[in-house]
N, CA, C and O atoms as a DFTB+ gen file, in Angstrom:
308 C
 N C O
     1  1      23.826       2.605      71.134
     2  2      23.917       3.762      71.994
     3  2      23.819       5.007      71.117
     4  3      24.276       4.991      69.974
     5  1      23.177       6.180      71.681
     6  2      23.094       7.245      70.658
     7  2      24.070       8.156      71.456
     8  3      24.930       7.924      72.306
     9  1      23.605       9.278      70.856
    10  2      24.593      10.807      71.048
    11  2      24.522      10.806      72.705
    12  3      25.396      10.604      73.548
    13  1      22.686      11.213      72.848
    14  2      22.545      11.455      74.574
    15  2      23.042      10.197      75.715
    16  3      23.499      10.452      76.829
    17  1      22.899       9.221      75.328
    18  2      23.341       8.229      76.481
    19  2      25.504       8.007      76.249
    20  3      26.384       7.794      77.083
    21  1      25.540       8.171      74.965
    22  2      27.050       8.232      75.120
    23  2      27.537       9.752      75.905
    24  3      28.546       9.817      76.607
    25  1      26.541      11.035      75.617
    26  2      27.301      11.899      77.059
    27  2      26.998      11.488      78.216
    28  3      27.476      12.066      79.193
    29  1      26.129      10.390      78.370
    30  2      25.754      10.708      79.891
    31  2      27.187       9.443      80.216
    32  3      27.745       9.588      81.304
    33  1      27.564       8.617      79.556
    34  2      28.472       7.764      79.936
    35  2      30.204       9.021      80.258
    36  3      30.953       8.916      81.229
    37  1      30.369      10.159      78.979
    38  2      31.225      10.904      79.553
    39  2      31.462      11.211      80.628
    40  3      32.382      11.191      81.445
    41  1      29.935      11.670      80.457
    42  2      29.822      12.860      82.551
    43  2      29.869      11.876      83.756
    44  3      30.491      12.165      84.778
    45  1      29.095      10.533      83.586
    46  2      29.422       9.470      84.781
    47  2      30.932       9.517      84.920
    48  3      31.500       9.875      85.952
    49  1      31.651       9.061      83.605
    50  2      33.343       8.838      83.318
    51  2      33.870      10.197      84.176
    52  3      34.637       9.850      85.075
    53  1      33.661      11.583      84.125
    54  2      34.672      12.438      84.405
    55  2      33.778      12.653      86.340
    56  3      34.235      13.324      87.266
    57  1      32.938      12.114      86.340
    58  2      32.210      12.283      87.665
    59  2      33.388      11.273      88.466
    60  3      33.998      11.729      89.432
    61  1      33.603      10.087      88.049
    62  2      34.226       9.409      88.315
    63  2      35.529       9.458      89.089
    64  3      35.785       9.166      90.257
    65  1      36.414       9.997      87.911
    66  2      37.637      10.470      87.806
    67  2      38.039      11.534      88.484
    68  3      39.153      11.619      89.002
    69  1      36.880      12.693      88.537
    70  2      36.858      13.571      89.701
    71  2      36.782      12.614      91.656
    72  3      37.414      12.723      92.707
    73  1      35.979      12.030      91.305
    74  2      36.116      11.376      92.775
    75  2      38.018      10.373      93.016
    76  3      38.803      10.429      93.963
    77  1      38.084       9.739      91.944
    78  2      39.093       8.752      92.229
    79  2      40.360       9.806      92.081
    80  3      41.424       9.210      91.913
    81  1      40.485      11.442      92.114
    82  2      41.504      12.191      91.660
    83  2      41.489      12.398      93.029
    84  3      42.638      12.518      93.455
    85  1      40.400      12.513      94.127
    86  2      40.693      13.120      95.466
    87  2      41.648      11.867      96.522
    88  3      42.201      12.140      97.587
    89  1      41.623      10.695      95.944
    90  2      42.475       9.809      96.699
    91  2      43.780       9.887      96.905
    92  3      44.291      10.470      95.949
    93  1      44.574       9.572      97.714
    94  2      46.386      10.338      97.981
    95  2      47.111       9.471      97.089
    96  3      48.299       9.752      96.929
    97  1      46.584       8.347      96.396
    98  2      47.256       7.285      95.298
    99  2      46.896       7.558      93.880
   100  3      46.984       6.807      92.909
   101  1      46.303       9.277      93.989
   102  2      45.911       9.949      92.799
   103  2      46.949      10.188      91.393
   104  3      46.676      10.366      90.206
   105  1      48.420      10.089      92.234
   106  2      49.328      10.203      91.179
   107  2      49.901       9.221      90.337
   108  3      50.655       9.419      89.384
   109  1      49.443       8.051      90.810
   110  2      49.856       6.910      90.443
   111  2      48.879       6.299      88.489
   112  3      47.730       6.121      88.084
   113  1      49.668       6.253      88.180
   114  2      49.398       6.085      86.387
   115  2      48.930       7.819      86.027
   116  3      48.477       7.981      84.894
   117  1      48.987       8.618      86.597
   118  2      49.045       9.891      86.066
   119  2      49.442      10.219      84.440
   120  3      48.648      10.801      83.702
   121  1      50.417       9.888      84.113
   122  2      50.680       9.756      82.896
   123  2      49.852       9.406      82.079
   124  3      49.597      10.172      81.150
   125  1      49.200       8.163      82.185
   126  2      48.703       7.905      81.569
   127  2      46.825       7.965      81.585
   128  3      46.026       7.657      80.701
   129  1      46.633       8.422      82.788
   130  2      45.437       9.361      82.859
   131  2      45.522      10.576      82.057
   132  3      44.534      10.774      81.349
   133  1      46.535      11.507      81.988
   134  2      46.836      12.755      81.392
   135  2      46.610      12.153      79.740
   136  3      45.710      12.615      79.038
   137  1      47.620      10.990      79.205
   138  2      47.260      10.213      77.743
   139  2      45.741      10.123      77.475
   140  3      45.223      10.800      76.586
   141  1      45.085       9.339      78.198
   142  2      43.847       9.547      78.302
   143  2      42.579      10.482      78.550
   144  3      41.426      10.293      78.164
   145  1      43.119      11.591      79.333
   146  2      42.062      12.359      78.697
   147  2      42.683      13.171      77.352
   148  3      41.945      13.478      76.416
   149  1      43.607      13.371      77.361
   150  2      43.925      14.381      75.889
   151  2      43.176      13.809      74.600
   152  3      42.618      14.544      73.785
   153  1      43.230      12.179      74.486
   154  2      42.745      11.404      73.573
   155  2      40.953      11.487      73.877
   156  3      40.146      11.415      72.950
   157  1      40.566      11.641      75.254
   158  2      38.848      12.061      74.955
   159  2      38.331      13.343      74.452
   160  3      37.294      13.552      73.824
   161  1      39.328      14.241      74.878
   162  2      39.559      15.554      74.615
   163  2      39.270      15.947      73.288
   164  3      38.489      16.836      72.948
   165  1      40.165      14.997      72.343
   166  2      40.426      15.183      70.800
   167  2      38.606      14.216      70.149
   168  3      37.939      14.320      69.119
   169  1      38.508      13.631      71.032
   170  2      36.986      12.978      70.286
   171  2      36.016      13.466      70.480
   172  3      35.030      13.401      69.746
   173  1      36.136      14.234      71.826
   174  2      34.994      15.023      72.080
   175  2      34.915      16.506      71.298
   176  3      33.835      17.094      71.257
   177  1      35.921      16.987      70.780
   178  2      36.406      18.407      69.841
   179  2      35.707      17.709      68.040
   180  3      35.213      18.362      67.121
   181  1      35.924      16.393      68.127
   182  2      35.579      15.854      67.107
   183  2      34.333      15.847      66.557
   184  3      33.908      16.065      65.422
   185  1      33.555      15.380      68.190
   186  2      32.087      15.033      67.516
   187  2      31.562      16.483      67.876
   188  3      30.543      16.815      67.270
   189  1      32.148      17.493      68.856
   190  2      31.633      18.501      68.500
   191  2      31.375      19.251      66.993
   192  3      30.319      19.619      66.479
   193  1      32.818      19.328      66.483
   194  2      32.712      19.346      65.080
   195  2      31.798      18.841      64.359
   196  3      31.069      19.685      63.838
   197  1      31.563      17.778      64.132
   198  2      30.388      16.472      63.677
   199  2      29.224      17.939      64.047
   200  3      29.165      18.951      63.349
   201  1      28.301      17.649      65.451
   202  2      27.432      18.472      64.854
   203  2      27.557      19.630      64.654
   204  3      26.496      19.989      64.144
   205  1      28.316      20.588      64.754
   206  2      28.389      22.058      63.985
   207  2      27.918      21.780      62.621
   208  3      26.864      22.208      62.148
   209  1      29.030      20.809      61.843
   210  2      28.629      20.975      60.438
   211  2      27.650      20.245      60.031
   212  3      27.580      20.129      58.807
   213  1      26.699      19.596      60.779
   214  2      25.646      19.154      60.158
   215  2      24.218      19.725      60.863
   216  3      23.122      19.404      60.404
   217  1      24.391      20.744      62.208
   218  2      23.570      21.751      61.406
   219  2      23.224      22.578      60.985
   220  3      22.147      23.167      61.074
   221  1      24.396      22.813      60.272
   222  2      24.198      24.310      59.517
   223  2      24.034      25.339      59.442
   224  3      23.751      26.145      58.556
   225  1      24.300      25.340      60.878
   226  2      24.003      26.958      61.486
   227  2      25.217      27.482      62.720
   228  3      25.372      27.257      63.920
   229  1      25.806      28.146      61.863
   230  2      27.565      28.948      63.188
   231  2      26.985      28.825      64.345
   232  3      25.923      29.257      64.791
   233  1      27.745      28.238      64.736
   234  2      27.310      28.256      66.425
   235  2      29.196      28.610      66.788
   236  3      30.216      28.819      66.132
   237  1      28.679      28.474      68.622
   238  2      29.924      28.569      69.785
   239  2      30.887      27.547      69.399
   240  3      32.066      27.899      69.393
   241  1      30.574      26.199      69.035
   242  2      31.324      25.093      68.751
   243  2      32.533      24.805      68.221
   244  3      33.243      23.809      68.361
   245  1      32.722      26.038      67.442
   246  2      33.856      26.147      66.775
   247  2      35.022      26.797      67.265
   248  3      36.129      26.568      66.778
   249  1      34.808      27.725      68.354
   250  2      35.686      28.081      69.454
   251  2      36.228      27.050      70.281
   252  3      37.406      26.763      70.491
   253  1      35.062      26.485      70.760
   254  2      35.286      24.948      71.785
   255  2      35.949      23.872      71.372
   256  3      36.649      23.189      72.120
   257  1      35.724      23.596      69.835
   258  2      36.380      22.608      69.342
   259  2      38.241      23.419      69.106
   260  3      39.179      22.645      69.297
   261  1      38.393      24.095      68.926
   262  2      39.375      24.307      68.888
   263  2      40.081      25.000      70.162
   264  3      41.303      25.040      70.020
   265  1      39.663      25.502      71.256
   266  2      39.899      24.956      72.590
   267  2      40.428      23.708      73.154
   268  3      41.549      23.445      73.589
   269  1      39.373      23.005      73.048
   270  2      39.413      21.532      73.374
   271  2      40.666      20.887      73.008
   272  3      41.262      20.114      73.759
   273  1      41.161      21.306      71.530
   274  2      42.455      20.687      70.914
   275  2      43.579      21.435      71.334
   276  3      44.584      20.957      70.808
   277  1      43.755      22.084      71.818
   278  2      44.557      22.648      72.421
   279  2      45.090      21.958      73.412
   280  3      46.241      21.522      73.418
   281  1      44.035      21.799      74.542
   282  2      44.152      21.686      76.142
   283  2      44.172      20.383      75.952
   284  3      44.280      19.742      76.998
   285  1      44.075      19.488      74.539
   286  2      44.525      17.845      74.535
   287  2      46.046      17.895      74.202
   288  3      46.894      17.131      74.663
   289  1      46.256      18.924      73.320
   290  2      47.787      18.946      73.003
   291  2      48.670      19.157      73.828
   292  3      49.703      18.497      73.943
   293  1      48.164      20.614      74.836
   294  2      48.914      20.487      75.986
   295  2      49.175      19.436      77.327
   296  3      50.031      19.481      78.211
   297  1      47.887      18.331      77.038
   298  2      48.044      17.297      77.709
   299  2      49.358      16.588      77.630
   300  3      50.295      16.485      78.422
   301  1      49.075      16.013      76.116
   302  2      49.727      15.188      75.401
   303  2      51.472      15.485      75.649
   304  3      52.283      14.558      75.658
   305  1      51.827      16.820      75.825
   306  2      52.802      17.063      75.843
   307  2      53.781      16.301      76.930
   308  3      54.980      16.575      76.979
């Protein structure tokens, strides 16, 4: 699997999760939905990182990635 088909598996994943969040049994493992995204959160801040520094050129990414770790930490909490 490369870069592009592993986002498209993200965006199916949070397409998903958006639908199964509108059900009234939405709260149920909450916790550990909240565990779970903070932990995609932190991989996705990751591989953002990944390409910033390989290509070599400042981009937005570095705001986002450190965004991203944030709003996993405040998950996590």
């Amino acid at each position: 699997m490369n870069e592009y088909e592993a986002s498209l598996v993200i965006k199916s994943g949070a397409e998903l999760l958006s639908t199964a969040s509108s059900d009234p049994r939405s709260e149920e493992g909450y916790a550990a939905v909240k565990a779970n995204i903070s932990e995609a959160l932190e991989r996705i801040a990751e591989a953002l990182g990944n390409f910033e520094a390989s290509s070599g050129v400042p981009s937005r990414s570095t705001g986002w990635v450190q965004d991203l770790r944030r709003i996993a930490d405040d998950l996590g909490e």
